[in-house]
N, C-alpha and C positions, 0 to 999 in steps of 0.2 A: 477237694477230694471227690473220690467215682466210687461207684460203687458196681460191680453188674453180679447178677442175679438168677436163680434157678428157679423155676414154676413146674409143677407138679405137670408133665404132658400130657396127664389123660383127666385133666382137669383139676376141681378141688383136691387140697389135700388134706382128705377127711381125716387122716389118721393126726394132724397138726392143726387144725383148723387157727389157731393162734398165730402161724406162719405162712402165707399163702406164697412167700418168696423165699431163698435163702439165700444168702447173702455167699458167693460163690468167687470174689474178686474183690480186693482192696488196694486200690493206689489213692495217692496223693503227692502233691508239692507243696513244700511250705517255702513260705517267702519272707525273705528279713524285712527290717522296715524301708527298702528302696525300692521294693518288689521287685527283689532278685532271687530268684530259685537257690536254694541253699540247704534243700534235703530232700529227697524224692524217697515213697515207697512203692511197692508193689509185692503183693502176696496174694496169693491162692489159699484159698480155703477149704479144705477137705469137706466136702458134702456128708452129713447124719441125718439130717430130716429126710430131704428130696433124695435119697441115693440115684436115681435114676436119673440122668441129666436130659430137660427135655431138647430132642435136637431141634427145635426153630432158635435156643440158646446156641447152641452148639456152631450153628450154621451164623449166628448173629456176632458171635464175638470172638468165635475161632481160637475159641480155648481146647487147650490140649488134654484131653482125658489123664493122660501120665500127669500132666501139672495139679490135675486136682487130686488125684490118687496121693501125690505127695505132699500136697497142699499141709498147713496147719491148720490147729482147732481154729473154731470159732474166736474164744476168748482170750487166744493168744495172739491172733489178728486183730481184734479190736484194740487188743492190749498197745499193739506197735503203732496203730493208727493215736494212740491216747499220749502216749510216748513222745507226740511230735508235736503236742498241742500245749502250748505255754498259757500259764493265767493271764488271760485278757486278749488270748489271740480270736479272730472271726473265722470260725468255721463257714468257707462256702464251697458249693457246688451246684452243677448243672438241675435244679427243680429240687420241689422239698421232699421228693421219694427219696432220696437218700437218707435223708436224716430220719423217717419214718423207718424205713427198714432195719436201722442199727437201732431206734429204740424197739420194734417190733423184735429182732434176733436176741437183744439182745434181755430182753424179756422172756424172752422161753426158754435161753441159756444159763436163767438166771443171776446174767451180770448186772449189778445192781450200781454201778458205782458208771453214771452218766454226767455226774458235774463239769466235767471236761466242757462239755456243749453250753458251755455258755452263753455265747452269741454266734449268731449265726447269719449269713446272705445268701438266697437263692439268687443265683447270678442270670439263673432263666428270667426270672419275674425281672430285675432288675436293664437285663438287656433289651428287654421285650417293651417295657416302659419308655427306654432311653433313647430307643428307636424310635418309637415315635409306632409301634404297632401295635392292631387290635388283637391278630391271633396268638397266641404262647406260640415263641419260635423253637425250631429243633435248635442242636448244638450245630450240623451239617448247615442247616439255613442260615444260622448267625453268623457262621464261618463265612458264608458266600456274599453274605449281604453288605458284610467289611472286609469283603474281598482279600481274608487272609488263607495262604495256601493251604489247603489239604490232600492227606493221604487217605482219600475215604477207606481203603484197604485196615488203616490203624484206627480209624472211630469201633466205638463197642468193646476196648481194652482200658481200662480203668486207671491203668495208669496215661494214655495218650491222652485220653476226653478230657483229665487233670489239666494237663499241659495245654491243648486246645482250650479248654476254658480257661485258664489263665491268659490266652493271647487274647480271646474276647474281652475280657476283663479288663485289661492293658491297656486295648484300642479305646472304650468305651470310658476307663474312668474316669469320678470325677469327686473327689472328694466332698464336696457341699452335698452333690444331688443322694449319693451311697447310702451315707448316713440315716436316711430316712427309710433305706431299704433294709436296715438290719435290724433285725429282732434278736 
């Protein structure tokens, strides 16, 4: 799963200090057990905290103002996200900001029911390891490094980064070495 994200543009946002992002985009793909894609989301989520959308977002992920105007709540998007998560599935994505952020949203929304997140892989940490490198790679650099096509155009859409992460995942895994990478 992806996540992207709104930031207050004219800095802190004193008025939420509990929230310093809001959580602005939800996709994902889940995979049956041959890791074949067999259900994809993508939802918009109506901005309440950050009303104001900062544009280095705007410019970054090429969300549509009308998309988020129409967007759903918060707790109805997290709800569809929870929706696709079976007891004993592994939650992963691109770095552990994601998973911070839906506990962070979803704490100030006071959705309280996060058992879903059971287990979980940052597929960053895990790529980054597998490769055999010292610095944390972007999603763009893992792309290039395993020489799998990209729409740089479609990175920064939370349901694409999904899919791109899952082709990194793909090239890379390995069942023995993973395991160790999941919390």
């Amino acid at each position: 799963m992806d996540l992207e994200w709104n930031q207050n543009p004219y800095g802190k946002n004193n008025n939420h200090p509990d929230i310093p992002f809001e959580i602005i985009e939800i996709g994902a793909v889940k995979l049956d057990a041959h890791m074949q894609p067999c259900e994809e989301l993508k939802v918009y989520i109506k901005p309440s905290v950050i009303p104001i959308i900062n544009p280095k977002i705007l410019e970054i992920t090429k969300i549509n103002i009308k998309d988020l105007e129409n967007g759903i709540g918060f707790v109805e998007g997290i709800n569809k996200l929870k929706e696709m998560v079976d007891e004993g599935d592994i939650i992963c994505s691109w770095a552990k900001d994601d998973i911070a952020e839906i506990i962070r949203n979803a704490n100030h929304h006071g959705y309280s029911d996060l058992s879903w997140i059971e287990r979980y892989l940052d597929i960053q940490e895990y790529t980054t390891k597998i490769l055999g490198k010292k610095n944390i790679l972007s999603l763009k650099n893992a792309l290039q490094q395993l020489k799998i096509k990209v729409d740089e155009s479609k990175l920064h859409d939370a349901l694409n980064d999904s899919i791109y992460t899952l082709s990194v995942f793909k090239n890379i895994y390995n069942a023995r070495a993973v395991k160790q990478f999941i919390v």
